[in-house]
C-alpha positions as CSV (number, residue, x, y, z in Angstrom):
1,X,29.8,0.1,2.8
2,X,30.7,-3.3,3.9
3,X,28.7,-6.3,3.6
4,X,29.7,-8.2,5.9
5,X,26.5,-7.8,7.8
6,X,25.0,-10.0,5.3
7,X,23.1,-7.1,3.2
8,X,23.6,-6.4,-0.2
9,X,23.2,-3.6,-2.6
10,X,23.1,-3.9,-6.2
11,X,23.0,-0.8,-8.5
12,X,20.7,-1.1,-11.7
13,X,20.4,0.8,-14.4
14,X,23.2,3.3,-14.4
15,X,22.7,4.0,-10.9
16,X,19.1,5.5,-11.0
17,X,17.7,2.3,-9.2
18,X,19.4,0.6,-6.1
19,X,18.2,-2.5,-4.9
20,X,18.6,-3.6,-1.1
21,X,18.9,-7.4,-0.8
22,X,17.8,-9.2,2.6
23,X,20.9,-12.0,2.3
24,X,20.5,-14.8,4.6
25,X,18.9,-17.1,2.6
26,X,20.0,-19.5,5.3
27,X,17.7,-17.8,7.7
28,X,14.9,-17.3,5.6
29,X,16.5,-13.2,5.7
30,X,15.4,-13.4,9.2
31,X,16.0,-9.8,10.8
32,X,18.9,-10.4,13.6
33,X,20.7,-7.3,15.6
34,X,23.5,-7.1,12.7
35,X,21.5,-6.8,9.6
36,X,19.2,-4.1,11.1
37,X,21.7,-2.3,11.8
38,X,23.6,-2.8,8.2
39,X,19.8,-1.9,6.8
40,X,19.5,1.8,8.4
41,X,22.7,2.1,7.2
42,X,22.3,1.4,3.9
43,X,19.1,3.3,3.9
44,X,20.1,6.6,5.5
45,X,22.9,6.4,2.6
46,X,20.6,6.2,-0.1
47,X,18.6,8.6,1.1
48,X,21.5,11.5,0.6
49,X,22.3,10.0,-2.8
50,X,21.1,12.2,-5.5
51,X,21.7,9.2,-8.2
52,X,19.1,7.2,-6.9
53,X,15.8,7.6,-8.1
54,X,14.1,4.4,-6.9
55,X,14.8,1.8,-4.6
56,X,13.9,-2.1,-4.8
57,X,13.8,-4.2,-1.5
58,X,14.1,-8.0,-2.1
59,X,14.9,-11.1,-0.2
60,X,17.8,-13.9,-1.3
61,X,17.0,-17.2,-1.8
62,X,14.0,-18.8,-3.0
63,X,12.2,-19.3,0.3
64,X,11.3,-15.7,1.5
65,X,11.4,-12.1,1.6
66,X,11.2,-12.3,5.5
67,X,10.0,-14.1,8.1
68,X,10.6,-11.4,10.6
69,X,12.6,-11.3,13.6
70,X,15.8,-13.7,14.1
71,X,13.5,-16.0,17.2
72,X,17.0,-17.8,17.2
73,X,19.2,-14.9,18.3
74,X,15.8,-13.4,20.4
75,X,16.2,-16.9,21.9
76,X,19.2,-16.6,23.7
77,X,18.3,-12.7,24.6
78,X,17.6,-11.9,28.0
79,X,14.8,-9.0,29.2
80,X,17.0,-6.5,29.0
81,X,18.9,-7.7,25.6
82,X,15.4,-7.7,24.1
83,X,14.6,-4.2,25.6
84,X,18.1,-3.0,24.2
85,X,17.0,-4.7,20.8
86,X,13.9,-2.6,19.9
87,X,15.3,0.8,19.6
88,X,17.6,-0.8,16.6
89,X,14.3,-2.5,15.0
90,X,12.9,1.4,15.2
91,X,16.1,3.3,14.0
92,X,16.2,0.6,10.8
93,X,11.9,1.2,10.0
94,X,12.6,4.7,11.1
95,X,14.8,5.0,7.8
96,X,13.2,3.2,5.4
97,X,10.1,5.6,6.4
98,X,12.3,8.2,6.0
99,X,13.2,7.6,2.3
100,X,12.8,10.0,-0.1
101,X,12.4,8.1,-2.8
102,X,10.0,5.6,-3.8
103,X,10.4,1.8,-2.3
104,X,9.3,-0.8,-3.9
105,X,9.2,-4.3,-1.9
106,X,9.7,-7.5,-4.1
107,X,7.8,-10.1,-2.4
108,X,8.0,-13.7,-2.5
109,X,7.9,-16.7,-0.6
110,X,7.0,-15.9,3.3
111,X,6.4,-12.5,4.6
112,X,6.1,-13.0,8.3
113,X,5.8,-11.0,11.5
114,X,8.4,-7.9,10.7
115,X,9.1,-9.0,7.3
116,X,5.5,-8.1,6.5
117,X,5.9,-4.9,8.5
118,X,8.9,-4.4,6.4
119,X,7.0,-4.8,3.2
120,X,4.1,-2.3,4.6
121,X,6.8,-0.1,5.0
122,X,7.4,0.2,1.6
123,X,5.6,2.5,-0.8
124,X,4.4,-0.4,-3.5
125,X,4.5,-4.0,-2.6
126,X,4.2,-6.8,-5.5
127,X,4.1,-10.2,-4.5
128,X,4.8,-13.8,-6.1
129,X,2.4,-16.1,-6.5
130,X,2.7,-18.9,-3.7
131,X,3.9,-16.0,-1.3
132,X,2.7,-16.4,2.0
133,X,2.1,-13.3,4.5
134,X,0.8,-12.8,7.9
135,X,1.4,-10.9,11.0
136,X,2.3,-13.6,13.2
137,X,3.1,-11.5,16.7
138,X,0.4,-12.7,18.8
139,X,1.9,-16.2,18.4
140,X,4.8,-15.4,20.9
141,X,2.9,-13.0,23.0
142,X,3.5,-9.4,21.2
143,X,1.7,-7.2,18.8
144,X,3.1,-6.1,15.8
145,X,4.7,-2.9,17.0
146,X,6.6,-1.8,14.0
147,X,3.9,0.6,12.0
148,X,2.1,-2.9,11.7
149,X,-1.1,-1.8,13.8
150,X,-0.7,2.1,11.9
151,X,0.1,1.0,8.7
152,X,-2.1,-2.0,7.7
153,X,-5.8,-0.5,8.9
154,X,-4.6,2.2,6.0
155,X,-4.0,-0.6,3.8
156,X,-7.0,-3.0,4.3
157,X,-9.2,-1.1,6.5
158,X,-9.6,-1.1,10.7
159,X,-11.7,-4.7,11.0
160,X,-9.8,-6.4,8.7
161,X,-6.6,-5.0,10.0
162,X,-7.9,-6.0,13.4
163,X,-8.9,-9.4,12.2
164,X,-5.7,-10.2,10.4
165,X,-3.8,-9.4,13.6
166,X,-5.8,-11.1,16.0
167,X,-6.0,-14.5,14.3
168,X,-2.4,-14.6,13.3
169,X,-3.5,-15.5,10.1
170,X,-1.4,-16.5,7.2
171,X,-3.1,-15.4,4.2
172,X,-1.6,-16.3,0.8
173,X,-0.9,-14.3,-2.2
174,X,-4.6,-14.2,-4.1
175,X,-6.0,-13.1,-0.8
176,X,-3.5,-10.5,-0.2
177,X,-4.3,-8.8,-3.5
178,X,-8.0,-9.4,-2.9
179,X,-8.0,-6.9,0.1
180,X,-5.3,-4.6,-1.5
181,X,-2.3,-5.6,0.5
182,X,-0.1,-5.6,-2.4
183,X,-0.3,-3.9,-5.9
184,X,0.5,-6.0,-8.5
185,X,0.3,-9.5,-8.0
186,X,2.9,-11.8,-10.5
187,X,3.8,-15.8,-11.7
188,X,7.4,-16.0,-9.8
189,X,9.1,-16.5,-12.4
190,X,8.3,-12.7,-13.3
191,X,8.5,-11.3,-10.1
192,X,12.3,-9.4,-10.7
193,X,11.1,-8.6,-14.1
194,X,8.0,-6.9,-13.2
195,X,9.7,-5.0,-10.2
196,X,12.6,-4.0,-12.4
197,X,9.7,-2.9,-15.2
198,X,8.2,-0.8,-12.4
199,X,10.9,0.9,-11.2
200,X,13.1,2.3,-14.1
201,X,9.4,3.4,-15.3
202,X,9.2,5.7,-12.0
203,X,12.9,6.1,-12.7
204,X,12.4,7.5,-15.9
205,X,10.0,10.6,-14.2
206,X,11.6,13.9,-12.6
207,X,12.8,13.0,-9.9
208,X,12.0,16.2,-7.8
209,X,8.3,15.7,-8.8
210,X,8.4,11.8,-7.9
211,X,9.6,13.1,-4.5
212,X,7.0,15.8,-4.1
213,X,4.5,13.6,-4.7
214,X,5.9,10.8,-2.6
215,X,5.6,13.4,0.5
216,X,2.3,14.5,-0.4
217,X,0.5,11.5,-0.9
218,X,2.3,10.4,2.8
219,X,1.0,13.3,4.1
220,X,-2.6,12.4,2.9
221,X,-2.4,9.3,5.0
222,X,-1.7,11.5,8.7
223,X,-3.2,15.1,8.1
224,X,-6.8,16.9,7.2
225,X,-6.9,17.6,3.6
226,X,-6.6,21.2,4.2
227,X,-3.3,20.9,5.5
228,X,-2.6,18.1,2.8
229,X,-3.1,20.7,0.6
230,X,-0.3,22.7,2.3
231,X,2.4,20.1,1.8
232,X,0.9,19.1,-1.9
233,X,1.4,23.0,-2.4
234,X,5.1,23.3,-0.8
235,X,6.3,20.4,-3.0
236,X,5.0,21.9,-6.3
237,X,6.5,25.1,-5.8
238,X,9.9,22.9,-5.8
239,X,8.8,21.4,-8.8
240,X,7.7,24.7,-10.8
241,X,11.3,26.6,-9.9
242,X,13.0,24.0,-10.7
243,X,15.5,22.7,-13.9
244,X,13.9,19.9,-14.9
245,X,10.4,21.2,-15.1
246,X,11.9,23.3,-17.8
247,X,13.9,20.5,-19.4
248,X,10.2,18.5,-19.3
249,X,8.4,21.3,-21.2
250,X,11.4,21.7,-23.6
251,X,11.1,18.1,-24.2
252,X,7.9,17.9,-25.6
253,X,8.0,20.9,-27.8
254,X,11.3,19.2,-29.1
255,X,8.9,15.8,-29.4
256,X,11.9,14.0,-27.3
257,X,12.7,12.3,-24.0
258,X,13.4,14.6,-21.3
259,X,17.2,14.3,-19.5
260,X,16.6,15.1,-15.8
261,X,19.2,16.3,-13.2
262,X,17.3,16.0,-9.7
263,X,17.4,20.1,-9.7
């Protein structure tokens, strides 16, 4: 994979957890046509690699995670550039939705318009202090039309959702964490140690089971619990035929830490 779209993945311990790097510090990791597109590529990769366990999203620099779209290249756009735009801002969310794996967004700095959309994207979201977030979209005239109207009222509830989008509020780290928009809430200087904590801790669980449950819980969020049930049912059937259930239950007879396969 080339990075000459400006994105960047590292690969952290032995492979289980990749981590996806926003790089255009220079932009603030502003989202312009070429890094979406390097982004669902990236993603749709990891998402057939059976190495990777977790994934870690993060933004270069010391300034943000995201502040959204490139405004700069939208700038120059005309209507039908702009139109022509949105179904590669879909394709990239589309695949980090589609993850298998857990996601885990690093957050720090600002977290603007789509960049917070990103980050609500993501399964876990722990923020810096100092980070500042909002959903800025009514500022030029838009709504936040990435999963940011679906997402957040599951996240913070419908009024506050509502009010958060309506004011174009920036809210700042404390406050985020106060209405549950992010999980864990860290001094910066802790912020990669903390993710990285996180991660080869999920990393370190069957894999197949970390999946399962991933769907399950997702499923929660979009179905009646009776059909919830359905999906949490599915996955565990996976889980119970499977190689590393037996490796877990041979583990702990053997008082030893389990060695999973992903089968």
């Amino acid at each position: 994979m080339s990075t000459g779209a400006r994105v960047v993945r590292h690969w952290l311990r032995a492979g289980q957890v990749a981590e996806v790097v926003l790089d255009r510090p220079e932009a603030m990791n502003a989202l312009d046509t070429a890094t979406l597109t390097a982004l669902n590529e990236f993603f749709t990769e990891l998402s057939f690699d059976p190495d990777v366990v977790v994934v870690v999203l993060s933004g270069a620099g010391d300034r943000a995670f995201c502040v959204g779209a490139d405004l700069k290249e939208r700038a120059a756009m005309s209507d039908a550039d702009l139109m022509a735009q949105r179904p590669v801002f879909r394709a990239t969310f589309g695949a980090v939705l589609a993850l298998p794996q857990p996601l885990i967004a690093a957050v720090h700095g600002y977290a603007l318009g789509a960049g917070l959309q990103l980050a609500l994207a993501c399964d876990i979201r722990v923020f810096a202090r100092g980070t500042k977030v909002g959903l800025l979209e009514h500022k030029y005239g838009i709504l936040p039309d990435l999963g940011g109207t679906q997402r957040l009222p599951h996240v913070v509830g419908a009024a506050k959702a509502k009010e958060l989008i309506w004011t174009a509020a920036r809210i700042d780290a404390e406050e985020a964490y106060r209405i549950g928009l992010c999980e864990r809430l860290v001094e910066p200087d802790a912020l990669e140690a903390e993710v990285h904590e996180l991660a080869q801790t999920i990393a370190a669980q069957p894999p197949l089971a970390v999946q399962g449950a991933k769907r399950a819980v997702d499923a929660a969020a979009n179905l009646p619990v009776r059909e919830g049930l359905v999906v949490e049912a599915e996955n565990q059937a996976v889980c119970l035929r499977s190689a590393d259930m037996r490796e877990a239950i041979t583990a702990f007879v053997e008082q030893r830490a389990p060695k999973y396969e992903n089968r």
